[in-house]
C-alpha positions in Angstrom: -116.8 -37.4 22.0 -116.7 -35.7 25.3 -118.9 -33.0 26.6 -118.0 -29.2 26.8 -119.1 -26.8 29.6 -119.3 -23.4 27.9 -117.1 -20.5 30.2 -116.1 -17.4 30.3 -112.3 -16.3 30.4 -111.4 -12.8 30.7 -108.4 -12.3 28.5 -106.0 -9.1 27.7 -107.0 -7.5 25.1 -103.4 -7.7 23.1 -103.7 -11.2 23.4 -107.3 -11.9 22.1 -106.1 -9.5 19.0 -103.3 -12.0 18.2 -105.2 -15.3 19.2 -107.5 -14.0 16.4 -105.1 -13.9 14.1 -103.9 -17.4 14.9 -106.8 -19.1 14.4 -111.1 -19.0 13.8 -111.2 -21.4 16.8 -110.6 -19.6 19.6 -112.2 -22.0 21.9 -110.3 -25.0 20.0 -107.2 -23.2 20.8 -108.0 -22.1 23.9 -109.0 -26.0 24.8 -105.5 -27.6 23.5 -103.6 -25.3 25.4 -105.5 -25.9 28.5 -104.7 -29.7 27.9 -101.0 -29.2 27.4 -100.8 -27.4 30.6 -103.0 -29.7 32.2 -100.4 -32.8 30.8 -97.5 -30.9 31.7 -98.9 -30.1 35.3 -99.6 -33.9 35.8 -96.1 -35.3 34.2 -94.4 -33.1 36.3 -96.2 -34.0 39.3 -95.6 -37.6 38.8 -91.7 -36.8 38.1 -91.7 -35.1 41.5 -93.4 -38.4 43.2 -91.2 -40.8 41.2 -88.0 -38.6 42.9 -89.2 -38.6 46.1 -89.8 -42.3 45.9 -87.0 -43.5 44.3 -84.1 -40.9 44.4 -83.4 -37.8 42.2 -82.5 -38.7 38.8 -79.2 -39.3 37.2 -77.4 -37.4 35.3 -76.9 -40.5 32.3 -81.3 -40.8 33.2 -81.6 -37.2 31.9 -79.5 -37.6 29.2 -80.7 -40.5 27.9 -84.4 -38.8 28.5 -83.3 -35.8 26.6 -82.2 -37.9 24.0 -85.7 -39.7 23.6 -87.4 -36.7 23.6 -85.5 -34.4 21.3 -83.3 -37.0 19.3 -79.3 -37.3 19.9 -77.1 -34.1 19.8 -74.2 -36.3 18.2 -76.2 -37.1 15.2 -76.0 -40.9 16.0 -80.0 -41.4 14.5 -79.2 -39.9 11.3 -78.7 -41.8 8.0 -75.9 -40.3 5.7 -77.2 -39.9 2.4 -73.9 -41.0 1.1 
């Protein structure tokens, strides 16, 4: 388990309100979303190198990315219950 470093973040009020009423772990849900940004920061860092590097993507390499990500549009991945 990794350590923790206690902080203090200075949040709206309107915000704490409704973060209370999301969860009893405000600093659990406080640390998740700091760790998705933090993943999403980094992924699209390295998607910037990569592009530099190698050219910007294709439009059939987003697609098929898209795809992965949030399963075919056409339905292809679906079993008919039939």
């Amino acid at each position: 388990m990794s350590g923790t470093t206690r902080i203090t973040v200075t949040l709206p009020t309107e915000q704490v309100t409704e973060l209370r009423k999301l969860t009893d772990n405000v600093s659990g849900y406080v640390a998740e979303a700091v760790a998705r940004q933090i993943r999403h920061q980094l992924l699209g860092d390295d998607l910037r190198r990569h592009q530099e590097e190698q050219g910007a993507f294709s439009d059939e390499e987003l697609a098929e990315a898209r795809a992965r990500i949030f399963g075919t549009v056409d339905g292809a991945d679906r079993t008919d219950a039939a």
